[in-house]
C-alpha positions in Angstrom: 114.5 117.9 89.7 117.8 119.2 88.4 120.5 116.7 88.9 123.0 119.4 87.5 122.8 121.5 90.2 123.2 119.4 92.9 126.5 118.2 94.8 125.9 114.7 96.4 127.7 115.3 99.7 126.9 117.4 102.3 128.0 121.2 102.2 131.4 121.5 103.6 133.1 124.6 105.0 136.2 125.9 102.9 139.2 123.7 103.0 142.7 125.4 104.4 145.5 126.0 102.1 148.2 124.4 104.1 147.5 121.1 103.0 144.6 119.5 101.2 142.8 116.1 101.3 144.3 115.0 98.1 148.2 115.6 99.1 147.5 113.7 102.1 145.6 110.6 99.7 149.1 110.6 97.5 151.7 110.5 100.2 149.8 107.6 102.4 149.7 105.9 98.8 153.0 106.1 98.0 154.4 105.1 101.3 152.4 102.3 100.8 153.3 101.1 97.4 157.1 101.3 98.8 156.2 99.0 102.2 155.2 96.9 99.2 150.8 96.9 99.9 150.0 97.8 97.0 147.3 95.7 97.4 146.1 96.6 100.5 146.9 100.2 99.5 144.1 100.2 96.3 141.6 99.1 98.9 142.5 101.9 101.7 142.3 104.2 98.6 139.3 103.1 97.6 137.7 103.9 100.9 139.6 107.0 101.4 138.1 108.5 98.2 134.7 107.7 99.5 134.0 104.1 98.0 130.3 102.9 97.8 128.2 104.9 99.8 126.1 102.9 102.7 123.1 102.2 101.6 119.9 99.5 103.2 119.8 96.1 101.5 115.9 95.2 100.1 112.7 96.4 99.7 112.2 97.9 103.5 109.4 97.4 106.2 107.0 99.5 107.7 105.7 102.8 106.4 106.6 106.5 106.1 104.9 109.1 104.1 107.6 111.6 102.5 106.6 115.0 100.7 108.3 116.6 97.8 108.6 119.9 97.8 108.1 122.4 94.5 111.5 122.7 93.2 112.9 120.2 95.7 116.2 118.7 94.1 117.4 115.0 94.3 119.6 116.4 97.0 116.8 118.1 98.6 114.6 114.7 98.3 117.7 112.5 99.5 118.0 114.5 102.6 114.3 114.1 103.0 114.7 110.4 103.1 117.6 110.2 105.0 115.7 112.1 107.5 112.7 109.9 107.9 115.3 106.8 107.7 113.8 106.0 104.2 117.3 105.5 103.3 120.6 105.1 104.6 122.6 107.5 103.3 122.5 111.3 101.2 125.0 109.7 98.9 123.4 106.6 98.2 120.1 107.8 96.9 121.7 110.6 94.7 124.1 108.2 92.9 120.5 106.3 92.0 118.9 109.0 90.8 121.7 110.6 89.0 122.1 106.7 86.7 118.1 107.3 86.2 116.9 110.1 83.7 112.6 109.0 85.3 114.5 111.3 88.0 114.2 114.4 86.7 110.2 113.5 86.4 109.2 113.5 89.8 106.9 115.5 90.7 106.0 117.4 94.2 103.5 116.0 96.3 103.1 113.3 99.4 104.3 109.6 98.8 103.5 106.6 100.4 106.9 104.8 101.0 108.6 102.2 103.3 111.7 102.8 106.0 115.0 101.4 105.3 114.6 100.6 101.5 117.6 100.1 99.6 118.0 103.6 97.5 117.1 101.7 94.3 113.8 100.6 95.5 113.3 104.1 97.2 113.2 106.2 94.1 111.2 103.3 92.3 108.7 103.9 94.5 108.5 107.6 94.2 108.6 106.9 90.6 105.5 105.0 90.7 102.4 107.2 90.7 100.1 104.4 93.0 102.8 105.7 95.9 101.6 109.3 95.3 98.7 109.9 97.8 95.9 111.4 96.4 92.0 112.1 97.4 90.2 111.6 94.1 86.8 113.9 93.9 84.3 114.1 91.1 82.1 116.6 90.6 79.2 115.6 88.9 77.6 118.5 86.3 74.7 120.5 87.4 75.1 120.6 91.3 74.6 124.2 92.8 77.7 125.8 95.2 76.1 124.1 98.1 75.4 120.7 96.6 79.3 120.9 95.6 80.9 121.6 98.6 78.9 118.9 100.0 80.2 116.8 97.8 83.9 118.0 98.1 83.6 117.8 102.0 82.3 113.8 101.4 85.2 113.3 99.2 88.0 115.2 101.4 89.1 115.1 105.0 88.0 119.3 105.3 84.8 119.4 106.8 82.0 121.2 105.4 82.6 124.4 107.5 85.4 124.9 105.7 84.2 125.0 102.4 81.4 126.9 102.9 83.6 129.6 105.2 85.8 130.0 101.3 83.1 129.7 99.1 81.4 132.9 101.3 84.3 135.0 100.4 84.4 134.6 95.8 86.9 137.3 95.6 89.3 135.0 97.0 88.8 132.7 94.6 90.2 133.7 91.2 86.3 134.3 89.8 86.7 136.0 86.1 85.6 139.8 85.8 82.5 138.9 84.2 81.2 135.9 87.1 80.3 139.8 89.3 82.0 138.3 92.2 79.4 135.8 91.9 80.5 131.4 92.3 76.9 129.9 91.6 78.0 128.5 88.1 81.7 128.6 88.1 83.1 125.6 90.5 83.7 123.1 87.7 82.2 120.2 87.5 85.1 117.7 86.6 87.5 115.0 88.6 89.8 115.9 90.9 93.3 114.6 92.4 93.8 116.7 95.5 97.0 116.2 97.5 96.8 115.8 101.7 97.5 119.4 103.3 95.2 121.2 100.3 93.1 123.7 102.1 89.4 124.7 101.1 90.5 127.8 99.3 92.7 126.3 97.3 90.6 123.7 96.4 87.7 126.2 94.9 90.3 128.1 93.5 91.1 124.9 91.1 87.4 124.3 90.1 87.4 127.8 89.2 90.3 127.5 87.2 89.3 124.4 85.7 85.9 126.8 84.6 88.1 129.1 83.3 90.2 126.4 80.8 86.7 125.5 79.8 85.9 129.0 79.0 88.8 129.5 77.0 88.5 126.2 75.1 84.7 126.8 74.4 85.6 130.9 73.3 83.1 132.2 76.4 84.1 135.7 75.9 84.1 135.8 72.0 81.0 133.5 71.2 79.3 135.3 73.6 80.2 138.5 72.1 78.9 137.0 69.4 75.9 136.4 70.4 74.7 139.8 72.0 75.8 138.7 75.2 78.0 139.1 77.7 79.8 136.2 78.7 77.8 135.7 82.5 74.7 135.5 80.6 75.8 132.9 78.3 76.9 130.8 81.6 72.9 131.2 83.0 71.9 130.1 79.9 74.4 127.2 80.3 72.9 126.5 83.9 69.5 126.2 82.3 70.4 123.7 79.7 72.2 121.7 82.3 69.6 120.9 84.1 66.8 120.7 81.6 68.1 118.1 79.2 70.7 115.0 79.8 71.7 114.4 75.9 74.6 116.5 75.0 73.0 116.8 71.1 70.1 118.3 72.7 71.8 121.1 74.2 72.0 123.8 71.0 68.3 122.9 70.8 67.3 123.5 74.0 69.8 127.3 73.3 67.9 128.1 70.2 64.8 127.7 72.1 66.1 130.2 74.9 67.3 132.9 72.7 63.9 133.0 70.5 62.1 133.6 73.4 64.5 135.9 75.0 64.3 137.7 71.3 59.9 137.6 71.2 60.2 139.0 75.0 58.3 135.4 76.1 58.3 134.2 79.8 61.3 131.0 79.2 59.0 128.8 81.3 61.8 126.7 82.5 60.7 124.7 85.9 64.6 123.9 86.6 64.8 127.8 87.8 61.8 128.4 89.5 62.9 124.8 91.4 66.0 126.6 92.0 64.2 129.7 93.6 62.0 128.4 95.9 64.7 125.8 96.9 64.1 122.3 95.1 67.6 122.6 94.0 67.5 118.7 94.0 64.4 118.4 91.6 61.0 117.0 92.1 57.8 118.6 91.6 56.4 122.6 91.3 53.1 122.8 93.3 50.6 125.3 93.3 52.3 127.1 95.9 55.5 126.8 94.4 54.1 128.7 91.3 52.7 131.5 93.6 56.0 133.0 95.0 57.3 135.5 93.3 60.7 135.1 93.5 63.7 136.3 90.8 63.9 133.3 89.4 60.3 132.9 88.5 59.8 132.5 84.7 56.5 131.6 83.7 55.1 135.1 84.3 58.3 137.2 84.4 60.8 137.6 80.9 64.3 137.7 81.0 67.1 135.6 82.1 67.4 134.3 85.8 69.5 136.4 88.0 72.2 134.3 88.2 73.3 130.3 87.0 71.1 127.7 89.0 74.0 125.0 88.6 77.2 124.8 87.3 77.5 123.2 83.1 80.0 121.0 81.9 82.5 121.9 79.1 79.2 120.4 76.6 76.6 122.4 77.8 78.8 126.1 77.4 79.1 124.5 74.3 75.8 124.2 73.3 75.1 127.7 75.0 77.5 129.1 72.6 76.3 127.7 69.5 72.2 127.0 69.2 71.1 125.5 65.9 69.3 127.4 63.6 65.5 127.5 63.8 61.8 129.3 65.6 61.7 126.4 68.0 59.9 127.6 70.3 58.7 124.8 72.9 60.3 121.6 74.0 58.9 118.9 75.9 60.0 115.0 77.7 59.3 113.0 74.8 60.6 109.1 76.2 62.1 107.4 79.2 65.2 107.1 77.5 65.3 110.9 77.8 64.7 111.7 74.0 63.1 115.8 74.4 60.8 116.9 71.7 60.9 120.5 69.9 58.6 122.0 68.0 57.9 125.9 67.1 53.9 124.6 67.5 52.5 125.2 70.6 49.3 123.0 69.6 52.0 120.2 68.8 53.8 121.0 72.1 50.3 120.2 73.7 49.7 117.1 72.2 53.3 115.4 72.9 53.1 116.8 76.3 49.8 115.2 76.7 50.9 111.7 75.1 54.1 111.8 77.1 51.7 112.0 80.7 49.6 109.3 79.0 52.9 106.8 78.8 54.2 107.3 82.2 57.6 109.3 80.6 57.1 112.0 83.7 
């Protein structure tokens, strides 16, 4: 808000040169001070010149929500309140707001308020932030575009439709160059303050930006560069740690394992993705038939990298994408209930974990 800018009374059209509002002021107080009020005259002066502004007594009653505006001024705010009988006058609240430098922090958005509030206890309330109305979403890591805008229509008042009527149209949405007009992997999974009157589009928009802070802070495009790849790869390979391990210092492991086998031309054998093809996207079990389809995301037989992410990763997992530990690891396997994965570049000791880890119930 800029204070500096702002004149507390209401615009008023050009005065006339014959006579202005101030000659007028003198001569009444002079004609006064000779009928000998000067007493009297002070106070008519006082209330001439403008005096304290009316203003509402206490803490108000009822409710009102009131909206700043980007850019809004405490002007542009005191008319708002005025308006919605918030407060009682223009003047009031901007001769409050000017005494308090927290003014100039207010920031746009909807507010939860009451009517008739003194001016004081008006701008302490749109000081506070538990006046600021806010829907508050989390986005949990690993959920697909659809499991997303399920949760996000859950969390929200825009139903489902809506969401899924943006999310069919990416270029809308501010994907990087490198996501090939593509969202499966980029709506961020993080939590979200979103604002009443926030439409679907913009809300993807701001999980794809949040993806793109992520990117940046993790070097995407140069550790990918890096490592041979081009920066959507490194986000599939992302995907796939995401939703085969839970432990954050598992996730360079679970990389190193991908790249060697990318490097020997090996099938990945990652179940997450051929879940993802034939539509388990919420887990459980492969069966036989399951196996059978041959669909792009089918890597026991088929080499290569999936087609596209199967989920979306957290800021960790690009992490761990972007920087595998060293090693030939080749195979990795559910090693305890707590979720402790074993790695080995043995495939005999593979076979032996995975069978002791059947034996003890760990999957």
């Amino acid at each position: 808000m800029d204070l500096s800018r702002e004149d507390p009374s209401p615009r008023r059209p050009p005065q006339s040169r014959r006579r202005g509002p101030a000659k007028v002021v003198a001569v009444l107080f002079l004609l006064l001070l000779i009928a000998g009020l000067a007493g009297g005259a002070a106070l008519g002066v006082s209330k001439v010149l403008g005096g304290k502004a009316p203003d509402y007594p206490g803490e108000g009653t009822g409710e009102a929500i009131v909206q700043i505006q980007p850019g809004d001024t405490s002007g542009d705010v005191a008319d708002t309140l005025v308006a919605q009988d918030v407060v009682k006058s223009r003047k009031a609240f901007f001769n409050v707001a000017a005494k308090d430098p927290r003014a100039l922090s207010l920031q746009p958005g909807y507010y939860r308020v009451r009517t008739q509030m003194s001016s004081s206890a008006a701008l302490a309330l749109l000081l506070d932030p538990g006046s600021r109305m806010l829907g508050r979403v989390t986005v949990p890591e690993g959920l697909t575009v659809e499991q997303t805008l399920q949760v996000l229509a859950q969390g929200t008042e825009i139903p489902l439709e809506q969401y899924t009527a943006a999310a069919a149209n990416p270029a809308s949405l501010g994907l990087p160059p490198y996501a090939q007009n593509r969202l499966e992997g980029f709506l961020f999974p993080a939590t979200y303050d979103i604002e009443p009157g926030t439409s679907a589009v913009e809300i993807l928009t701001r999980l794809v930006d949040r993806f793109e802070q992520a990117a940046q802070k993790t070097g995407l495009v140069e550790g990918a560069q890096k490592l041979g790849l081009t920066p959507y790869q490194v986000v599939v390979v992302a995907s796939l740690i995401e939703r085969e391990v839970k432990r954050d210092e598992e996730y360079p492991q679970v990389a190193r394992v991908v790249y060697n086998r990318l490097e020997r031309n090996m099938p990945l054998g990652i179940d997450a993705a051929i879940l993802y093809g034939v539509g388990k996207t919420a887990g459980g079990s492969l069966t036989a038939s399951d196996l059978a389809k041959d669909t792009p995301y089918e890597n026991r037989r088929k080499t290569g990298l999936p087609p596209t992410p199967i989920a979306s990763p957290g800021e960790a997992t690009l992490r761990g994408a972007l920087n595998p530990v060293p090693g030939d690891i080749l195979y990795y396997v559910l090693a305890s209930k707590d979720g402790t994965t074993f790695f080995t570049p043995d495939y005999n000791a593979f076979l032996r974990q995975r069978d002791k880890s059947r034996a003890e119930g760990v999957f």
